[in-house]
C-alpha positions as CSV (number, residue, x, y, z in Angstrom):
1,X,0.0,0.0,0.0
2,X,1.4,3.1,-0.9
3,X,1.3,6.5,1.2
4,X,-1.8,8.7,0.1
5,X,-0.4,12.1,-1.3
6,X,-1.3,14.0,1.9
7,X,0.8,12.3,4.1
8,X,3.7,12.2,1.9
9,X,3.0,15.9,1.7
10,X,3.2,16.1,5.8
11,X,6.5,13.5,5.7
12,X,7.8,15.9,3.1
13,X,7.1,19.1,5.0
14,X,8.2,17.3,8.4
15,X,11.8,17.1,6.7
16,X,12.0,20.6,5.4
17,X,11.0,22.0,9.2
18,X,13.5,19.9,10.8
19,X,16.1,20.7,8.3
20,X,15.3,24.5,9.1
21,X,15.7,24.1,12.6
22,X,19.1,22.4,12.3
23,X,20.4,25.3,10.0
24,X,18.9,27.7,12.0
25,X,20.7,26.3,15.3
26,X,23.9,26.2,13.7
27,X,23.5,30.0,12.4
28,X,22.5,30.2,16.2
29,X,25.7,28.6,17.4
30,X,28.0,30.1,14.4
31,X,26.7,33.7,15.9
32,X,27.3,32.9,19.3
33,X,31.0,31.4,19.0
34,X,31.5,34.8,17.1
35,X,30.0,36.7,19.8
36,X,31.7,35.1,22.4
37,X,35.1,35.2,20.9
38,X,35.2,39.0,20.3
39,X,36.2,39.8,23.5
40,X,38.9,37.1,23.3
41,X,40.0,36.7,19.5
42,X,39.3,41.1,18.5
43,X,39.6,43.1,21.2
44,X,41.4,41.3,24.3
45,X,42.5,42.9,27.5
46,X,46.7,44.3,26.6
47,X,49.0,45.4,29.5
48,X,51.1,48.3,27.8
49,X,53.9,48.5,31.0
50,X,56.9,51.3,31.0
51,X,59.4,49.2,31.9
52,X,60.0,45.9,31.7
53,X,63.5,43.2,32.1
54,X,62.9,42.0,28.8
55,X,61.1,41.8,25.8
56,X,60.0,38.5,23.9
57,X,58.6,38.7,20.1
58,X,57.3,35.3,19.5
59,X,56.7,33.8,16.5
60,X,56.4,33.7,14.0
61,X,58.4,36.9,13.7
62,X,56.8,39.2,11.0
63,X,57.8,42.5,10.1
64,X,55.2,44.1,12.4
65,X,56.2,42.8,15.2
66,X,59.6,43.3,15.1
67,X,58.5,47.0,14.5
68,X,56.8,46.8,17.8
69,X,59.9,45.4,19.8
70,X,62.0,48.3,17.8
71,X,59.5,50.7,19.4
72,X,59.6,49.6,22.9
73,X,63.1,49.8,23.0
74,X,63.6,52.9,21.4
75,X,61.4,54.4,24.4
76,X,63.4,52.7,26.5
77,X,61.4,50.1,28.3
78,X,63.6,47.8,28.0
79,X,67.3,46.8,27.0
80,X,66.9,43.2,26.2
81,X,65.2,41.3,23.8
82,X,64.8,37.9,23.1
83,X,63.5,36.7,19.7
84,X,61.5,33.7,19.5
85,X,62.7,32.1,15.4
86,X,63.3,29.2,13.7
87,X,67.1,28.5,13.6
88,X,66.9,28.7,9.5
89,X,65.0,32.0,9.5
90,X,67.5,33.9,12.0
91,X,70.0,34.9,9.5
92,X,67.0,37.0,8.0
93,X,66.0,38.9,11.1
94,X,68.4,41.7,11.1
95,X,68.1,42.3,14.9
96,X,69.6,38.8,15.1
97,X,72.8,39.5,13.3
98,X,73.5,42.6,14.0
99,X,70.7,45.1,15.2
100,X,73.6,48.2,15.5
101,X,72.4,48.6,19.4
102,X,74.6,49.2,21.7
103,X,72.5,49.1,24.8
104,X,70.2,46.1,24.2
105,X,71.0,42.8,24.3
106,X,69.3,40.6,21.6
107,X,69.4,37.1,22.1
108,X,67.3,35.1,19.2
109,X,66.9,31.2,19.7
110,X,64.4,28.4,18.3
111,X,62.5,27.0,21.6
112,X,62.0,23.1,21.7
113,X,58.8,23.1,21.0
114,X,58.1,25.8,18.5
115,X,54.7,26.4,20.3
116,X,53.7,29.1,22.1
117,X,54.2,26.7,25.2
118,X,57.7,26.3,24.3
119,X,58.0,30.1,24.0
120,X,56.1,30.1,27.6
121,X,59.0,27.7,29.1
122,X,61.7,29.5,27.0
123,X,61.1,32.8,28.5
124,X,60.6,31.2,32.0
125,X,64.1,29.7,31.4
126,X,65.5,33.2,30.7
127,X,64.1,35.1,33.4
128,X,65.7,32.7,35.6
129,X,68.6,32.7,34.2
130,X,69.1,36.5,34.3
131,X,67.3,37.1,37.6
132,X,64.7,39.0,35.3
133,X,61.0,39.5,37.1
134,X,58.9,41.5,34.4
135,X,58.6,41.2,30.7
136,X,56.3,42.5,27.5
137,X,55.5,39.5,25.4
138,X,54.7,40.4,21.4
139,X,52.5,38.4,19.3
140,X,49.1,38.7,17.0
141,X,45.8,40.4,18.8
142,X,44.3,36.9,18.3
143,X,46.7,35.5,20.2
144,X,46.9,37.5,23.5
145,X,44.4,35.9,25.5
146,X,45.9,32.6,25.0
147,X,49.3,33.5,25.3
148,X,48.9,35.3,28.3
149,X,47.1,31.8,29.4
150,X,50.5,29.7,28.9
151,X,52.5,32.7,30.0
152,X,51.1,32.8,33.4
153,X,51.3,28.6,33.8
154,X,55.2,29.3,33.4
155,X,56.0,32.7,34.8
156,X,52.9,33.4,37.1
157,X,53.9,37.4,37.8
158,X,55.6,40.2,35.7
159,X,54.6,39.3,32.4
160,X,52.5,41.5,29.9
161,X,51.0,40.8,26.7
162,X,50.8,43.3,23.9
163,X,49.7,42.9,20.4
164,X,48.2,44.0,16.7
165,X,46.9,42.8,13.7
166,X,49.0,43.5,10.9
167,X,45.0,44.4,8.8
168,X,43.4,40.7,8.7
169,X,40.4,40.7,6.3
170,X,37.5,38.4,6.9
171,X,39.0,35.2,5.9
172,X,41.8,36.1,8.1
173,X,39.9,36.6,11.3
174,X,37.7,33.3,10.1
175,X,40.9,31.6,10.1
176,X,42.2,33.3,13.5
177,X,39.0,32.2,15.5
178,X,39.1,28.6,14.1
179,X,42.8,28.1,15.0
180,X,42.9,29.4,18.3
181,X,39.4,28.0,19.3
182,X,41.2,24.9,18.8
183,X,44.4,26.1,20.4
184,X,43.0,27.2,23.4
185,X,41.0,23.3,23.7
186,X,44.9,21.5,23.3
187,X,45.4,24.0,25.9
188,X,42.7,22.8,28.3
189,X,44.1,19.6,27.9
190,X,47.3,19.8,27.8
191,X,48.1,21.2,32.0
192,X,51.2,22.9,33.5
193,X,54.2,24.5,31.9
C-alpha cells in the first residue's frame, strides 16, 4: 500500500522543518561562538607596562612585530630582547645579526617546541637565568588571550602581553578564531608549563 499524497506531503514538510531548525541552530551557534570570541579573538584585555626586564617577540616573527619590539626599546622600556625564530630564519631577522644597538642585548633562539608553550618555558628559562622579574610579550591580537594563558602557567607574575593585527580581512579573522578556538582546547588539555 502506498502512502496517500497527503501524508507524503506532511512526511515531506516534516523534513523541510526539521532541516530549518538544524540550519537555523547552527546559524545560532555560528553567531554565538563569534560573539563570544570578540572579547577574546578582536579586542582582548593588553598590559602596555613602562618598563620591563625584557622583551620577547614570538613567532612567528613578522615585520610588524619586530617593528613593535624596535618601538619599545627605542622608548626605553627595555634593554633586552629575546626573539623567538626558527634557527633557519635567524639569518633573516636583522636584529639577530647585527641590530647596531649598543644598549640592548638581543638574544634570538628556536625554543624546543616551537609552540607558544615552548615560548612560555623559554622565557621562564630566561628570566631565571638573568634574575629577570617582568617582561612585554609580542605576538598577534588573536593570540593575547591565549598567550597570556600559557604565560602565566610558566612565569605566574611580571609578564604583559601586547599585540596587533597586521590588517586581517574576513577570511583572516575566520581563520584566526578557528585556530585558536582549537588552540585554546589543546590547551585545556594539555596542564602545567
Amino acid at each position: 500500500m502506498s502512502p496517500s499524497p497527503v501524508s507524503a506531503a506532511r512526511t515531506g514538510s516534516r523534513r523541510v522543518r526539521t532541516l530549518a531548525r538544524v540550519a537555523v541552530g547552527a546559524l545560532g551557534a555560528v553567531l554565538v561562538w563569534v560573539i563570544a570570541g570578540l572579547p577574546v579573538f578582536v579586542f582582548p584585555v593588553e598590559e602596555k607596562p613602562a618598563k620591563a626586564d625584557v622583551v620577547l617577540v614570538i613567532g612567528p616573527v613578522d615585520p610588524w612585530r619586530m617593528r613593535m619590539a624596535d618601538q619599545l626599546l627605542d622608548a626605553d622600556v627595555s634593554d633586552n630582547l629575546l626573539v623567538s625564530a626558527p634557527t633557519e630564519g635567524i639569518p633573516k631577522i636583522p636584529e639577530c645579526v647585527d641590530d647596531g644597538r649598543e644598549d640592548t642585548a638581543v638574544h634570538c633562539e628556536q625554543p624546543a617546541p616551537f609552540t607558544t608553550r615552548g615560548e612560555a618555558r623559554y622565557l621562564a628559562r630566561e628570566m631565571e637565568e638573568n634574575g629577570w622579574s617582568t617582561a612585554i610579550v609580542i605576538t598577534a591580537t588573536p593570540h593575547i588571550a591565549r598567550t597570556r594563558m600559557l604565560m602565566d602557567r610558566c612565569v605566574p607574575d611580571g609578564v604583559s602581553v601586547m599585540g596587533d593585527e597586521p590588517g586581517y580581512d574576513l577570511t583572516d579573522w575566520g581563520f584566526e578564531y578557528v585556530y585558536q578556538t582549537a588552540a585554546f582546547a589543546k590547551a585545556a588539555v594539555l596542564q602545567g608549563c
